[in-house]
C-alpha positions in Angstrom: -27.5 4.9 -56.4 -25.2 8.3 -56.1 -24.2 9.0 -52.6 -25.9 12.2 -50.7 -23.2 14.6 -50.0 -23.2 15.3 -46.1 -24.3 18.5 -45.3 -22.4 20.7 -42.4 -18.8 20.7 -41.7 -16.8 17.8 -41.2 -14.8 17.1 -38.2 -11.6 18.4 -39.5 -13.1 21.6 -40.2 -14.7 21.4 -36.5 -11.1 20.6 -35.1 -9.3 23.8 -37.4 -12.3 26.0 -36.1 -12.2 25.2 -32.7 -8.9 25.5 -32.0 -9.2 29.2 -34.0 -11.6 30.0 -31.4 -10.1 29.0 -28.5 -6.5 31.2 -29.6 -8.9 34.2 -30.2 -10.3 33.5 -26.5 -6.5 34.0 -25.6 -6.0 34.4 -21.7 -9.3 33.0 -21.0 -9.0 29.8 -22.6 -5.7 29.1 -20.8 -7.2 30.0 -17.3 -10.0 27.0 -18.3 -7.4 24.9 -19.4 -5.5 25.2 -16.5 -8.8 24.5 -14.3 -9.0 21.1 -16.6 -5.2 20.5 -15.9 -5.4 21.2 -12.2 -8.2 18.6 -12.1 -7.1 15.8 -13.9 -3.7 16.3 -12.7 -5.0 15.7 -8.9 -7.0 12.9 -10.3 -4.1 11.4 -12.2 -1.6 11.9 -9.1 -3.9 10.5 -6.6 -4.8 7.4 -7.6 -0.9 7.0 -8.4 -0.1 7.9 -5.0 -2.9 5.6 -3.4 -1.8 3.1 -5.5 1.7 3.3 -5.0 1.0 3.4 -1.3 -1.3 -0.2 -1.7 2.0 -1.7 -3.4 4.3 -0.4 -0.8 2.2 -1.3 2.3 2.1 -5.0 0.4 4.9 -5.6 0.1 6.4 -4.6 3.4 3.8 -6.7 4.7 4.4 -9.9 2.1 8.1 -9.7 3.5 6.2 -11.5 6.7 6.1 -14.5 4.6 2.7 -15.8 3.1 3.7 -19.2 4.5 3.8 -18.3 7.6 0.7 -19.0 10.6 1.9 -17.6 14.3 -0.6 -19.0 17.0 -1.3 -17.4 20.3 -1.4 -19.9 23.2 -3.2 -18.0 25.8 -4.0 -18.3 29.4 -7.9 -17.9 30.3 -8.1 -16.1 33.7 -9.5 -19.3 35.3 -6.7 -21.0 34.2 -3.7 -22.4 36.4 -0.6 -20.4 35.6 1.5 -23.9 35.0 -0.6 -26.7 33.3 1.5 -27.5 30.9 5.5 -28.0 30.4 7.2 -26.4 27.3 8.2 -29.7 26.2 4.5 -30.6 25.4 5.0 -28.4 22.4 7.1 -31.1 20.8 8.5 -30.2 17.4 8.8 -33.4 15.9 5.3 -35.2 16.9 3.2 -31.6 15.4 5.5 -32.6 12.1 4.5 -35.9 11.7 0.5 -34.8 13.0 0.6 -32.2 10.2 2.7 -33.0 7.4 2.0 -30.0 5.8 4.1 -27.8 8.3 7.5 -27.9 7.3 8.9 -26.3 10.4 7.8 -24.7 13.9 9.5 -23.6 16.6 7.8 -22.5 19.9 8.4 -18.8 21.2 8.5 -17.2 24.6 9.7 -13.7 25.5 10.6 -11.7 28.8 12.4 -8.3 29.5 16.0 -8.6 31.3 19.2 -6.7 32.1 22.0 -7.9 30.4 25.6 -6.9 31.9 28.7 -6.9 29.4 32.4 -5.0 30.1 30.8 -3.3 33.0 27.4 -1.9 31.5 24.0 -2.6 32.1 21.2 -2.8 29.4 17.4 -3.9 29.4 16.8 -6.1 26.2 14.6 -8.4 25.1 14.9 -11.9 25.6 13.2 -14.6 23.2 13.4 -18.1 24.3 13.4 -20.5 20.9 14.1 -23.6 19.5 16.6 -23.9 16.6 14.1 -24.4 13.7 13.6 -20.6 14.4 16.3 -19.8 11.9 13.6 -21.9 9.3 11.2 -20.6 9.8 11.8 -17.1 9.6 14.5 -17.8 7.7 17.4 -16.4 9.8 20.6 -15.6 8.2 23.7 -15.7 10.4 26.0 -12.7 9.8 29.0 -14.4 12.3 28.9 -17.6 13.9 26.0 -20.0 14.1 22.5 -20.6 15.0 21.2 -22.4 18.1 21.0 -26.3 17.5 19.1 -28.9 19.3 22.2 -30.2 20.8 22.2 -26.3 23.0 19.0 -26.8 24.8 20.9 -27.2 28.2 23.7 -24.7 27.4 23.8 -21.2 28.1 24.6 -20.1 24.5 22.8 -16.8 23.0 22.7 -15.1 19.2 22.0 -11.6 19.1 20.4 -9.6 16.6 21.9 -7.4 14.5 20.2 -3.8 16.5 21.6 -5.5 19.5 25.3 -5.3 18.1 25.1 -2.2 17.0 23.4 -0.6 19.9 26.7 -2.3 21.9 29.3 -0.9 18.8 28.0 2.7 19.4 28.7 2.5 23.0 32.2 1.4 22.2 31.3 -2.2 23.3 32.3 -4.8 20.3 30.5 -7.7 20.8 31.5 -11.1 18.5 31.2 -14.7 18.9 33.1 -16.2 21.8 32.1 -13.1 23.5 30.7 -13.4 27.1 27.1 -11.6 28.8 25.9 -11.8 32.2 22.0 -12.7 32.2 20.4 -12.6 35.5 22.8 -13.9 37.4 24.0 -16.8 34.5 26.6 -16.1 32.4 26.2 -16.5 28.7 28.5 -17.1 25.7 27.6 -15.2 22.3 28.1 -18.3 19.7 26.1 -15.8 16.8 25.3 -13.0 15.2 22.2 -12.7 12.9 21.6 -10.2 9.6 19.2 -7.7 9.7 16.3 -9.1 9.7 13.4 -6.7 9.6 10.0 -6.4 11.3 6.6 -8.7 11.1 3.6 -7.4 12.8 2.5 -11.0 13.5 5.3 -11.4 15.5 5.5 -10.2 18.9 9.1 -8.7 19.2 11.7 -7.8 17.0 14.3 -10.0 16.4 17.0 -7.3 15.4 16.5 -6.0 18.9 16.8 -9.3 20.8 18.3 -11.8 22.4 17.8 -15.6 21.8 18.2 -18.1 24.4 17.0 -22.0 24.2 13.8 -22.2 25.4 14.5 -25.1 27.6 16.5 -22.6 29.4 14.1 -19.4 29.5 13.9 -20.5 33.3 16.9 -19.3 34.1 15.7 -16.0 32.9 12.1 -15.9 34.0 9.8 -17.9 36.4 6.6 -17.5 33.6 8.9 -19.3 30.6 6.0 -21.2 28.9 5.8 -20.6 25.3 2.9 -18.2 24.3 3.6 -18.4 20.6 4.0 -20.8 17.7 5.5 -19.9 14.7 4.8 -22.6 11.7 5.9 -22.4 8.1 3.8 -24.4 5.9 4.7 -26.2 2.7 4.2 -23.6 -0.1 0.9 -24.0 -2.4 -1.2 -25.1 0.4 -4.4 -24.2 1.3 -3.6 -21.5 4.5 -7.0 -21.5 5.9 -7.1 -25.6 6.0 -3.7 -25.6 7.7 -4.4 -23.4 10.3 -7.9 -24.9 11.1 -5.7 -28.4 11.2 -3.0 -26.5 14.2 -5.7 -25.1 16.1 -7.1 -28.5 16.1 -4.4 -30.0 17.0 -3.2 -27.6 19.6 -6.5 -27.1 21.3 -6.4 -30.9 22.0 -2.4 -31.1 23.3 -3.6 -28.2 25.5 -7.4 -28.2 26.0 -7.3 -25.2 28.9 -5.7 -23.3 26.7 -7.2 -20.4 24.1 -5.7 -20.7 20.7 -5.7 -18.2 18.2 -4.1 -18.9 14.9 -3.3 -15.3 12.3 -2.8 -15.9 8.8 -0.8 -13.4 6.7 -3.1 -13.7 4.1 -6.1 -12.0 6.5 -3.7 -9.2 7.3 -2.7 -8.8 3.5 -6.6 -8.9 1.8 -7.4 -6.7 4.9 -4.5 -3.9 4.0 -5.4 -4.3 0.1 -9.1 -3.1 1.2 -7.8 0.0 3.0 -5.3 0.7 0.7 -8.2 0.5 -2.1 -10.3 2.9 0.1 -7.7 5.0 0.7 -7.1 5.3 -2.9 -10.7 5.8 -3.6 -11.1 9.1 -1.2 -8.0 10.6 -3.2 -9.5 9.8 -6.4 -12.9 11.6 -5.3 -10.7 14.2 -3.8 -9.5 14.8 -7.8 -13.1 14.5 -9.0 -13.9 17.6 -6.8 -10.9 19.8 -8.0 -12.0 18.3 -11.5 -15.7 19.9 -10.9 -14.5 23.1 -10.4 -12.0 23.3 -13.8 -15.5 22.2 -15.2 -17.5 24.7 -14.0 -14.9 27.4 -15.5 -14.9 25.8 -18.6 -18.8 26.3 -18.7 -18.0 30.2 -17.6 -16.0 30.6 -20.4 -18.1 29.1 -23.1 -21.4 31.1 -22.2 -18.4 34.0 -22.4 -17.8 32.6 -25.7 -21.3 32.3 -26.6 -22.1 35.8 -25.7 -19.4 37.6 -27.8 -19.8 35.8 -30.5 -23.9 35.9 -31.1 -23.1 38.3 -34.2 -21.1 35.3 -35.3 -23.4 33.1 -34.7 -26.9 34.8 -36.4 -24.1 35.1 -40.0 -23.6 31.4 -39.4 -27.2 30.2 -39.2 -28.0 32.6 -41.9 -26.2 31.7 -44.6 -27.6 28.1 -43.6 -25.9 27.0 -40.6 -28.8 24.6 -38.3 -29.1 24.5 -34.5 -27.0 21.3 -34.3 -24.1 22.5 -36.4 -23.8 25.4 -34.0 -24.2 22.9 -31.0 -21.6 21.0 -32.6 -19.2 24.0 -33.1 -19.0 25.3 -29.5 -19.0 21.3 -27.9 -16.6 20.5 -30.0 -15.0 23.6 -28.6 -15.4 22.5 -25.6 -14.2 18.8 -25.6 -11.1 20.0 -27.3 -9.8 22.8 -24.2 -10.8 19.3 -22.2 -8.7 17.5 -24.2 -5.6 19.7 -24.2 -6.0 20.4 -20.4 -6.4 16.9 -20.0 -3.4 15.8 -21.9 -1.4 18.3 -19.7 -2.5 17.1 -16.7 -2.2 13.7 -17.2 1.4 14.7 -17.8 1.6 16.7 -14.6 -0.3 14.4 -12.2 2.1 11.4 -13.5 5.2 13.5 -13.0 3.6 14.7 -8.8 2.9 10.8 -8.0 6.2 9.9 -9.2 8.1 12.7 -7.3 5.8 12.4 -4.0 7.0 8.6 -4.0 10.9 9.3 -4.9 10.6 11.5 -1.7 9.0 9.4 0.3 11.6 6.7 -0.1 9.2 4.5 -1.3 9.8 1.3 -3.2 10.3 1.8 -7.6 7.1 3.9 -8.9 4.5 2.0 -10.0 1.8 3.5 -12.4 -1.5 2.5 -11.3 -3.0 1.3 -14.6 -6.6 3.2 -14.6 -5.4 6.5 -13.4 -4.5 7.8 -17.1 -8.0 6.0 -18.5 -9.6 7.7 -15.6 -8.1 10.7 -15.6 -8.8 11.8 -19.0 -12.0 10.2 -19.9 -13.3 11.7 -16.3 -11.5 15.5 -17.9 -13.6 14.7 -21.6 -16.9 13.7 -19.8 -16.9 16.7 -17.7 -16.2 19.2 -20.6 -18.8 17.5 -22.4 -20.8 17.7 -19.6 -20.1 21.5 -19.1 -20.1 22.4 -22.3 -23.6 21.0 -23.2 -25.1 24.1 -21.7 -23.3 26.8 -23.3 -23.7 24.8 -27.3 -27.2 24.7 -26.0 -27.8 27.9 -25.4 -25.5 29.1 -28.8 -27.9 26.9 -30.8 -31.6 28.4 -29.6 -30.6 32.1 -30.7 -32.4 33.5 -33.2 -30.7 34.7 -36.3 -32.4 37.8 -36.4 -31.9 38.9 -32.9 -28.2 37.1 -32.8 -27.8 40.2 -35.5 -29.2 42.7 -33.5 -27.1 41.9 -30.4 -23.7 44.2 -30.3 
């Protein structure tokens, strides 16, 4: 059985025809190209930018530690002000009662003038244990850390803000160095690294002072510890963990209200906004890609118009209604295309400036916003430019002829 020859022109000839048409269209076809660029573009740069903000937000917030769980020890109103001593948070028996904790340290903090070389400064003042450095994994720039052993001494370790707050005011501060602290006179035995912030964490420990906790009396009458920071094993389960401490701590201190945060909750809670976020920006896009659409359609009726001499030859010497259709969406699809192509280009090149700028982390190129970008650009030429290859194939040869 011989094959039937297909009849109309193939999609070569469609490509070499359509791109004719669109040079002959000249100025016009750029301005609807641009349109197309100028909406995938935004598209494209959008969802880079949302994304790249999701990945930054992440990971300043995964620098918390996902092994962390910081629970709030809080006083109801009915409560008596001192119902339990600090040393009821014992270290060593919440270890061996949750095995899965691999170190805590209780936290307390107050506000207090420090005096050094004749100066006076309010700081913060965070009474801990010396499994802090553990658990948040302290690094010590000079000196040491507190140890067990300094729970009656009046040691302190500053943070890293602290000593440079004291450097700029021409006070150098280093270990062996003394500070007066309402009324007690402290020696400096550390210095810590920068450490950073944590939004779990009430205070910054750059900008602080730490003191043993057995000693935050000396500082303030209220020195019970309001916070407990835990670092869990890693690879275990978060949630069962922290149901196990609140367990355990509602029961060592029953008038108490315990509230245990999970970094996890705070992460999948910042990965939703961020995706939301990201979402509104890529509709933003789709709105700027509506318009480039709707001039697209402008110009193809244009098209359509000018050419209807073109058009009644065409379907006279044989041409049907569907090759023309085919001929002016093809037309179509391809300015989509080419404006597509440029402003995938462009929008790639905006999100990765906006985020050099910014100071952002590296760029990283959210992996649907070229799919999306471009197929969104085709779909609404297509879309656009049904209307116009509509319209081009219901003329009538005969008038098509007439028309000047």
């Amino acid at each position: 059985m011989s094959d039937i020859p297909r009849y109309g022109p193939t999609l070569l000839q469609l490509l070499i025809e359509s791109l004719d048409s669109l040079r002959l269209l000249g100025r016009r076809a750029l301005l609807a190209l641009l349109g197309i660029a100028v909406g995938c573009a935004a598209v494209v740069a959008l969802i880079n930018i949302g994304h790249n903000a999701e990945v930054q937000a992440m990971s300043v917030f995964k620098g918390m530690g996902s092994d962390l769980l910081v629970a709030n020890i809080e006083l109801p109103p009915t409560a008596k002000p001192l119902s339990y001593q600090s040393s009821a948070l014992n270290e060593s028996l919440l270890r061996k009662a949750l095995p899965e904790i691999q170190s805590v340290s209780a936290l307390t903090v107050a506000s207090s003038e420090v005096r050094t070389h004749g100066r006076s400064v309010n700081l913060m003042v965070a009474g801990v244990n010396a499994q802090l450095a553990q658990v948040l994994d302290l690094q010590i720039a000079q000196g040491r850390f507190l140890s067990r052993y300094d729970d009656q001494n009046t040691y302190v370790v500053l943070g890293a803000n602290v000593v440079a707050e004291m450097a700029a005011n021409d006070i150098q501060i280093f270990p062996g160095a003394q500070l007066q602290l309402e009324g007690y006179l402290y020696q400096v035995i550390g210095i810590l690294h920068p450490w950073g912030t944590n939004p779990m964490i009430p205070i910054s420990i750059d900008d602080s002072i730490l003191i043993p906790i057995a000693g935050m009396h000396r500082v303030t009458p209220s020195s019970l510890p309001t916070i407990l920071l835990a670092r869990t094993r890693g690879g275990d389960d978060q949630q069962h963990i922290a149901s196990e401490l609140q367990q355990y701590l509602a029961a060592l201190l029953p008038d108490r209200d315990i509230a245990i945060h999970i970094p996890q909750q705070l992460l999948a809670g910042m990965a939703q906004q961020s995706r939301m976020f990201a979402g509104l920006l890529a509709g933003l896009g789709g709105i700027s890609l509506l318009v480039g659409g709707v001039g697209v359609m402008n110009v193809m009726l244009m098209n359509v118009s000018q050419r209807k001499r073109e058009i009644g030859v065409r379907m006279s010497l044989g041409a049907r209604a569907s090759d023309i259709a085919n001929l002016f969406l093809f037309e179509s699809i391809t300015l989509t295309l080419a404006g597509a192509a440029i402003g995938a280009l462009c929008g790639t090149g905006a999100a990765w400036l906006f985020v050099y700028f910014s100071g952002w982390a590296a760029f990283s190129l959210s992996p649907l916003s070229l799919p999306l970008g471009i197929v969104s650009s085709v779909l609404t030429g297509l879309f656009f430019g049904i209307y116009p290859a509509l319209t081009a194939s219901r003329l009538q040869p005969a008038k098509a002829l007439r028309d000047e």
